[in-house]
C-alpha positions as CSV (number, residue, x, y, z in Angstrom):
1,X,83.5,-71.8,-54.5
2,X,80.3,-73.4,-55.0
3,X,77.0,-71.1,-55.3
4,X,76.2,-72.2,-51.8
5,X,79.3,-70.9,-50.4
6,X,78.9,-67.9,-52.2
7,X,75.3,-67.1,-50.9
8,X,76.5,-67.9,-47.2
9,X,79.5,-65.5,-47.6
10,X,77.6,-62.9,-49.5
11,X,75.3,-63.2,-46.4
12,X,77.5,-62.3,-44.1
13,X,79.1,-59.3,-45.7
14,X,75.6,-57.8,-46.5
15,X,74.3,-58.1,-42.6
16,X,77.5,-56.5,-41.1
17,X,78.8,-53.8,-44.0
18,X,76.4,-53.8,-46.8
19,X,73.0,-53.3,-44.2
20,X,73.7,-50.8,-42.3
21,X,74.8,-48.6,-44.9
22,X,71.7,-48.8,-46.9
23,X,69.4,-48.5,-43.8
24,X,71.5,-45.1,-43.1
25,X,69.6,-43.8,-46.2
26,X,66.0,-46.1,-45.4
27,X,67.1,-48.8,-47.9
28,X,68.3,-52.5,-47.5
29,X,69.1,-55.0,-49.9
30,X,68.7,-58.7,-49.7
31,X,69.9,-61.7,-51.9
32,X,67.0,-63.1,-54.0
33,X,70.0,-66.3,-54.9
34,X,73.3,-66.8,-56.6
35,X,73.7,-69.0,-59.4
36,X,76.5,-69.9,-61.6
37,X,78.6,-67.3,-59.1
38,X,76.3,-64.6,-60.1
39,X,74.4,-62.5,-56.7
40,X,71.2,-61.4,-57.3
41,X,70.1,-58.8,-54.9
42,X,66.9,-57.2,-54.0
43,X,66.9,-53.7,-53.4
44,X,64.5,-53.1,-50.3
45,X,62.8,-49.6,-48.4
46,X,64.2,-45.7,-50.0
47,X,66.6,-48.0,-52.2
48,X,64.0,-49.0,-54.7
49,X,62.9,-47.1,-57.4
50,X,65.6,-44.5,-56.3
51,X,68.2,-43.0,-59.0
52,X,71.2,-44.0,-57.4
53,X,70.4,-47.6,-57.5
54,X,72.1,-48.7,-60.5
55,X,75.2,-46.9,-59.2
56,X,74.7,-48.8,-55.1
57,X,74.7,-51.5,-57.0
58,X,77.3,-51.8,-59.3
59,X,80.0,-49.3,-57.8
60,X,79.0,-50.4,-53.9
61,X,77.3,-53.5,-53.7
62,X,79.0,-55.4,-56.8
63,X,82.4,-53.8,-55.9
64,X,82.7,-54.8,-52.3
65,X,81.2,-58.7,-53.0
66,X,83.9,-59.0,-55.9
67,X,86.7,-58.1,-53.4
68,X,85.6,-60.1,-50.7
69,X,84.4,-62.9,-52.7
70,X,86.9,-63.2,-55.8
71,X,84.5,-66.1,-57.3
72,X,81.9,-63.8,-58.0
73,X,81.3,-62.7,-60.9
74,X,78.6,-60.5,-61.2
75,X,75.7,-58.7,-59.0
76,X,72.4,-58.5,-60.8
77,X,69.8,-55.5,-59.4
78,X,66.7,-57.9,-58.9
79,X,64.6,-55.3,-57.9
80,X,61.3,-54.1,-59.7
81,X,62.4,-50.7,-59.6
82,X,58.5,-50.0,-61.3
C-alpha cells in the first residue's frame, strides 16, 4: 500500500471506531500524515497531556491500525504532550 492509501484507510477507521471512543473520555485524535507506512497521530481535547496516552496509543490506537491495516508499521504520538 502506498502512504496515500494508508492515510485514507487510517481515516476511515479513526472516524468510525477510533473517534468515538476517545471523545467518550473528551479526547480525539487526528492523523498529522503517514510516511514511509508510518501514522502519525495527534492526540486532541482530555487525551493530551493525559497519562494514559502512551498506552491509547500504542496498545489502542497502534494495535487496531496494524490489524486493519497490515502495511503499517508503526504509530508515532505526535502530540506536544507539554
Amino acid at each position: 500500500m502506498t502512504d496515500i492509501e494508508i492515510l485514507d484507510a487510517a481515516e476511515t477507521i479513526l472516524t468510525e471506531e477510533i473517534s468515538p471512543a476517545l471523545a467518550s473520555h473528551g479526547g480525539g485524535a487526528k492523523i498529522v500524515t503517514v510516511k514511509d507506512a508510518k501514522v502519525y497521530i495527534e492526540l486532541q481535547g482530555g487525551c493530551r497531556g493525559c497519562m494514559g496516552a502512551r498506552m491509547t496509543m500504542k496498545n489502542g490506537i497502534e494495535r487496531l491500525l496494524k490489524e486493519k491495516i497490515p502495511s503499517v508499521l508503526e504509530v508515532i504520538d505526535a502530540t506536544d504532550h507539554g
